[in-house]
N, CA, C and O atoms as CSV, one atom per row, in Angstrom:
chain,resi,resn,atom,element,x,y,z
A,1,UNK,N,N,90.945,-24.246,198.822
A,1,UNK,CA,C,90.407,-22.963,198.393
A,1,UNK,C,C,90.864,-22.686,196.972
A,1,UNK,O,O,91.990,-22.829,196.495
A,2,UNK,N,N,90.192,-22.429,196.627
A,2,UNK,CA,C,90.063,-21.635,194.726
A,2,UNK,C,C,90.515,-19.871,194.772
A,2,UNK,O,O,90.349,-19.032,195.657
A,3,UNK,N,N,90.967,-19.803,193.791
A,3,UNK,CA,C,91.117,-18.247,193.431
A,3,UNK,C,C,90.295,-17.541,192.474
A,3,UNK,O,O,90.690,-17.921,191.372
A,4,UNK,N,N,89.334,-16.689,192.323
A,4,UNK,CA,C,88.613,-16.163,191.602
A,4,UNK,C,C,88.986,-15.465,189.984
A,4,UNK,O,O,88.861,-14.248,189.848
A,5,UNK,N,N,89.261,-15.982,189.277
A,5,UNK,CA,C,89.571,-14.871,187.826
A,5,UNK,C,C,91.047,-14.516,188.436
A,5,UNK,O,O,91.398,-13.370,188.719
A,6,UNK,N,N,92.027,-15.941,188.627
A,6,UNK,CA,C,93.076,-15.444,189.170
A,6,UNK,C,C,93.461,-14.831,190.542
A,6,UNK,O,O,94.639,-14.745,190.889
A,7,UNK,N,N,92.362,-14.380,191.360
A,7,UNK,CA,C,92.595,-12.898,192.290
A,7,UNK,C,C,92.558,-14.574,193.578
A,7,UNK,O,O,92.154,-15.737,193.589
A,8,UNK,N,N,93.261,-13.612,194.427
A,8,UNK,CA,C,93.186,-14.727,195.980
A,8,UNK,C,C,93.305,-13.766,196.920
A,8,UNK,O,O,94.271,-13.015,196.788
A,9,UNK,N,N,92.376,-13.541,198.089
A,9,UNK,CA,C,93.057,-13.499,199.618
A,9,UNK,C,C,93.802,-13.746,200.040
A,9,UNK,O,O,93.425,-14.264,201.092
A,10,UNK,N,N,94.986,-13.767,199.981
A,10,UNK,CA,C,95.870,-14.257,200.383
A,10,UNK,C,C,96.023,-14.749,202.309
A,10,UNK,O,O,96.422,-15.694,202.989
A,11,UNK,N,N,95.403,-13.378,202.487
A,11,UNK,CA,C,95.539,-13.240,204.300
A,11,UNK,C,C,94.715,-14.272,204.604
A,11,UNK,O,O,95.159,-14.878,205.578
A,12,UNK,N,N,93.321,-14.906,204.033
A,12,UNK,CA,C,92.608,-15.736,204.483
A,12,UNK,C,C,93.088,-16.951,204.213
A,12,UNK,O,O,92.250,-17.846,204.321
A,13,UNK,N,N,94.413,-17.351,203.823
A,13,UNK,CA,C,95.095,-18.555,203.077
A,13,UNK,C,C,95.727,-19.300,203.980
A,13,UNK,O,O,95.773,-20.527,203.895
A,14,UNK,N,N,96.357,-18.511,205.079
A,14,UNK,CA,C,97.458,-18.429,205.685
A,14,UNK,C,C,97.091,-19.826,206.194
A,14,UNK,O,O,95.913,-20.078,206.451
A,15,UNK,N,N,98.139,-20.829,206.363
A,15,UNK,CA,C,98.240,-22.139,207.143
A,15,UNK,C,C,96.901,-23.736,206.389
A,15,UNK,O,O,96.614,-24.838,206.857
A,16,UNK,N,N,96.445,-22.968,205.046
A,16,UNK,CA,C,95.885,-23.920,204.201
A,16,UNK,C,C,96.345,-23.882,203.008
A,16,UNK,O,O,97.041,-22.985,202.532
A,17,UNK,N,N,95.889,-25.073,202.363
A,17,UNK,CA,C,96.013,-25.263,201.169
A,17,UNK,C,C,95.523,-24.722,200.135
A,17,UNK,O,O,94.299,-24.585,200.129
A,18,UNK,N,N,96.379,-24.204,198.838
A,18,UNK,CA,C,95.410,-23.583,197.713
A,18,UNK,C,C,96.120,-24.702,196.820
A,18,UNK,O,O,97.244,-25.204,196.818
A,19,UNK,N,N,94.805,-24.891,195.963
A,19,UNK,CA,C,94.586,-24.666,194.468
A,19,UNK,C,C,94.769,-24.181,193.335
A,19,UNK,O,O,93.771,-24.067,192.623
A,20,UNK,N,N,96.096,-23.741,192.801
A,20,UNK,CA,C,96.163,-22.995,191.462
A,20,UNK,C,C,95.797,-23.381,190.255
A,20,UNK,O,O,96.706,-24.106,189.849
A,21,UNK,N,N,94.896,-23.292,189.384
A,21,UNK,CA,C,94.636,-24.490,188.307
A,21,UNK,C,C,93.790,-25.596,188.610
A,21,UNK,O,O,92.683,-25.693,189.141
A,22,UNK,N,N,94.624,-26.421,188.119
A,22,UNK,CA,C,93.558,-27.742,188.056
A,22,UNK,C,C,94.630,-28.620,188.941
A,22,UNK,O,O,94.351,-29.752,189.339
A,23,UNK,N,N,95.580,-28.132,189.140
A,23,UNK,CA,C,96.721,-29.585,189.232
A,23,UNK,C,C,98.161,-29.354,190.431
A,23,UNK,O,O,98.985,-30.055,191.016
A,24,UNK,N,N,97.757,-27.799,190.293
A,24,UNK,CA,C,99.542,-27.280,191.446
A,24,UNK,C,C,98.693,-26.606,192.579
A,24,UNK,O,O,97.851,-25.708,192.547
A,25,UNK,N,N,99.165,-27.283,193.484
A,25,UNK,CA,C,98.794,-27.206,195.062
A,25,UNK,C,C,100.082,-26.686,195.757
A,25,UNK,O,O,101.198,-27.204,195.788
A,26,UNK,N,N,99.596,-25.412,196.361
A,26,UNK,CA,C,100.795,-24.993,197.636
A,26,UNK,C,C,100.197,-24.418,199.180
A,26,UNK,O,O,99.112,-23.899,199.441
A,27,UNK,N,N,101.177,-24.683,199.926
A,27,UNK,CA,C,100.006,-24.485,201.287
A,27,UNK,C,C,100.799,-22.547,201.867
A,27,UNK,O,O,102.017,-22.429,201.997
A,28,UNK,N,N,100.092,-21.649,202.047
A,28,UNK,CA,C,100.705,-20.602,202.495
A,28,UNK,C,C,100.795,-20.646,203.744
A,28,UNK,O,O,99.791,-20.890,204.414
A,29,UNK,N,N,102.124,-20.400,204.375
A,29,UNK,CA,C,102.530,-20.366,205.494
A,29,UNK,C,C,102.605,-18.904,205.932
A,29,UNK,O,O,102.718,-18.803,207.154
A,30,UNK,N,N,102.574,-17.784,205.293
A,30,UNK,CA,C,102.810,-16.561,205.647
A,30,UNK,C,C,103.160,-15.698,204.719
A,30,UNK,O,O,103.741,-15.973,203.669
A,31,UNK,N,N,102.708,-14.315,205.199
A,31,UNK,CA,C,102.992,-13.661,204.191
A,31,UNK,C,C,103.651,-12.156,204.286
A,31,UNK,O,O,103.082,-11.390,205.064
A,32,UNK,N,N,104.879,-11.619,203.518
A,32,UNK,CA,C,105.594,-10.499,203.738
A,32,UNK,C,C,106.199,-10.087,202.383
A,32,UNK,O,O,106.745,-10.737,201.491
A,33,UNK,N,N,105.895,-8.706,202.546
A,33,UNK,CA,C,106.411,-8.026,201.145
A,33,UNK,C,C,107.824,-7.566,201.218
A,33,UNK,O,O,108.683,-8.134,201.892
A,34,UNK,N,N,107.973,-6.760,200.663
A,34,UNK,CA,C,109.937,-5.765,200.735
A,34,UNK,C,C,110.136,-5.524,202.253
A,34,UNK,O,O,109.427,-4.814,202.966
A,35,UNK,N,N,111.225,-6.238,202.621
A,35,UNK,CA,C,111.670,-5.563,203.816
A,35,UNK,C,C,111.074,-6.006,205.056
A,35,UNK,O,O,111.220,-5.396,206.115
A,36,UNK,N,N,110.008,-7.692,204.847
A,36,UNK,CA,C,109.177,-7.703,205.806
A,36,UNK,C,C,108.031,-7.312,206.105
A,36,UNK,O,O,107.368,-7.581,207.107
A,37,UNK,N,N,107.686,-6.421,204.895
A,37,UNK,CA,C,106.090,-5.901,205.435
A,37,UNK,C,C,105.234,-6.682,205.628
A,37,UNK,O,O,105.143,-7.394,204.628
A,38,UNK,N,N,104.229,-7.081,206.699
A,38,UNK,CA,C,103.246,-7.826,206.112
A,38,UNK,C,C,102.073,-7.348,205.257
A,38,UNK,O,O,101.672,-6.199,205.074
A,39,UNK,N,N,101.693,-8.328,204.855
A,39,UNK,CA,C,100.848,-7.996,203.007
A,39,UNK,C,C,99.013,-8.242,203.642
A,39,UNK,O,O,97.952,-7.886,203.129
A,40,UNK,N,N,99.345,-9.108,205.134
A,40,UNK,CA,C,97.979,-9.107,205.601
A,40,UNK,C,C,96.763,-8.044,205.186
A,40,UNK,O,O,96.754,-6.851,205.490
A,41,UNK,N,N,95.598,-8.843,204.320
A,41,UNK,CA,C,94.646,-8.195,204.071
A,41,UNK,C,C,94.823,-8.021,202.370
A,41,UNK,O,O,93.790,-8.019,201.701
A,42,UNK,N,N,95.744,-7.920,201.892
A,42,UNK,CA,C,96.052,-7.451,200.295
A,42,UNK,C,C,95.809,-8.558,199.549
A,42,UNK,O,O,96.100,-9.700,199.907
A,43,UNK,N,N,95.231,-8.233,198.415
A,43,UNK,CA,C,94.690,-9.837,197.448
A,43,UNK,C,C,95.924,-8.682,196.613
A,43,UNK,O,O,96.149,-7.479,196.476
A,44,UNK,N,N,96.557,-10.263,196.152
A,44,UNK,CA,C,97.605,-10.143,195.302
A,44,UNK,C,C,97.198,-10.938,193.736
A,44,UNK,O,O,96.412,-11.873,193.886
A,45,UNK,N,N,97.496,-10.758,192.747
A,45,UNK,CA,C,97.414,-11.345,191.900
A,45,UNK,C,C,98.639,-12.464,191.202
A,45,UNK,O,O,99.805,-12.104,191.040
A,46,UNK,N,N,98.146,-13.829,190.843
A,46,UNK,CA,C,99.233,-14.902,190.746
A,46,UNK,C,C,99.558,-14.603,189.154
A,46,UNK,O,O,98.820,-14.992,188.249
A,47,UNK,N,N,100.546,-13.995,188.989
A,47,UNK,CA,C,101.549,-13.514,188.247
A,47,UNK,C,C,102.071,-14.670,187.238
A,47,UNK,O,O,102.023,-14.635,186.009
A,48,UNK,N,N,102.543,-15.628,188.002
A,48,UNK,CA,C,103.534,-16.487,186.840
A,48,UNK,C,C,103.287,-17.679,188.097
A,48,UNK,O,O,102.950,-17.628,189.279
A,49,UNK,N,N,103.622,-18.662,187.217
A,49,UNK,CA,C,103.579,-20.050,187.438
A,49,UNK,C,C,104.573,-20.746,187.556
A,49,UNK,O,O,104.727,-21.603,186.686
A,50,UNK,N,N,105.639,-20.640,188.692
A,50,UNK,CA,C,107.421,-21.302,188.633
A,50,UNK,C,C,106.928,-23.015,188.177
A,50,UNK,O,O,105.827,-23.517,187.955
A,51,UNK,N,N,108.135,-23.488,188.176
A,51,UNK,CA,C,108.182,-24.976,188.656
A,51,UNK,C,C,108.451,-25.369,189.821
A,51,UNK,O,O,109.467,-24.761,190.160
A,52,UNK,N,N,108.087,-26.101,190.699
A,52,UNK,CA,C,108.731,-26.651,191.999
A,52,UNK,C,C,107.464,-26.154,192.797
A,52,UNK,O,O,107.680,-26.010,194.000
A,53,UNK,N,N,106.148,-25.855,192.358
A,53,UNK,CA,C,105.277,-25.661,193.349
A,53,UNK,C,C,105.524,-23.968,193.768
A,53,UNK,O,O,104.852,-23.408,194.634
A,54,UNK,N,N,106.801,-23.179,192.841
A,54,UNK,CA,C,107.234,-21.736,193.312
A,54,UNK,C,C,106.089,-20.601,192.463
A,54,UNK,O,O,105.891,-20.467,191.255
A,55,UNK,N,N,105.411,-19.822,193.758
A,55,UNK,CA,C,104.578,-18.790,192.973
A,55,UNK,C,C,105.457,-17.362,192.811
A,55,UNK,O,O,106.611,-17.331,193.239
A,56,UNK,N,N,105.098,-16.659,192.429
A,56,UNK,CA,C,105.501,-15.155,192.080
A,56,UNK,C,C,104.707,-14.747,191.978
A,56,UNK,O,O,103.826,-14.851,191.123
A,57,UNK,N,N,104.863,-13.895,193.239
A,57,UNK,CA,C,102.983,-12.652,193.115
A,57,UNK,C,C,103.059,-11.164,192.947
A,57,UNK,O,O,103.517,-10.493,193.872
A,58,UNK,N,N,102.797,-10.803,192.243
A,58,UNK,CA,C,102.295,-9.244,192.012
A,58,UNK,C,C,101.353,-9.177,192.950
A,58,UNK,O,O,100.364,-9.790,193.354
A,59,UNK,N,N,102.344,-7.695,193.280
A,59,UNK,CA,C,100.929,-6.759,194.168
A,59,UNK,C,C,100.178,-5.970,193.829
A,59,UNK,O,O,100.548,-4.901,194.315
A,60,UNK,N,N,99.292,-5.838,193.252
A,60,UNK,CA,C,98.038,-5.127,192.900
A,60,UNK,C,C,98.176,-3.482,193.479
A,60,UNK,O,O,98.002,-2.404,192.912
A,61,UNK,N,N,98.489,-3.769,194.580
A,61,UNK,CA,C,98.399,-2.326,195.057
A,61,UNK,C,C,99.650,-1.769,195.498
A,61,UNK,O,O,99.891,-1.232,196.579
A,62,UNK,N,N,100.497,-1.990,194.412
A,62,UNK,CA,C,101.814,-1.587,195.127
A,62,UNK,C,C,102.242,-0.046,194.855
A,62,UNK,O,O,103.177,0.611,195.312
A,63,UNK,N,N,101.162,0.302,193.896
A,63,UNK,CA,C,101.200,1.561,193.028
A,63,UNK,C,C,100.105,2.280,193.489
A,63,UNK,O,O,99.752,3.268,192.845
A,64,UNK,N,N,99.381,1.886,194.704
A,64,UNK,CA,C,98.336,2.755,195.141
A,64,UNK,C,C,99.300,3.601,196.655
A,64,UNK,O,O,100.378,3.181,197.076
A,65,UNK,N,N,98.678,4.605,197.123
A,65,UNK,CA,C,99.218,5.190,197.878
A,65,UNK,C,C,98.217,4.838,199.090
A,65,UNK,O,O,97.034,5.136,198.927
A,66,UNK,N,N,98.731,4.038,200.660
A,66,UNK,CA,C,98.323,4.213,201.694
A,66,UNK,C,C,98.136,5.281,202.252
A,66,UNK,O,O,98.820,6.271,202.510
A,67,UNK,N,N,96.740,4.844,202.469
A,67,UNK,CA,C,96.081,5.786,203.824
A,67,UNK,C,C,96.731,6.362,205.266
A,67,UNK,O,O,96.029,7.005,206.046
């Protein structure tokens, strides 16, 4: 799976392989924000690019207020 202009599903990721680029492949096993939350459903945006295959994701909506 590909990410659009950066942006990914993340929740639809879960237990496959992505694509970042042309060349760094990581498979998501799961997903949880501060404290455990799960992030299920939230497209996060891929932030920075570690080495070692390590992502760092911004949450897009971490500054919006739940319903």
């Amino acid at each position: 799976m590909k990410g659009d202009g950066g942006f990914l599903c993340l929740s639809r990721c879960v237990g496959r392989s992505v694509f970042i680029g042309d060349d760094i492949q990581v498979k998501i096993y799961g997903l949880c924000g501060p404290e455990g939350v799960p992030l299920d459903g939230i497209s996060v945006r891929l932030a920075i690019k570690a080495p070692r295959g390590v992502l760092i994701l911004r949450d897009e909506n971490k500054d919006k207020e739940k319903p």
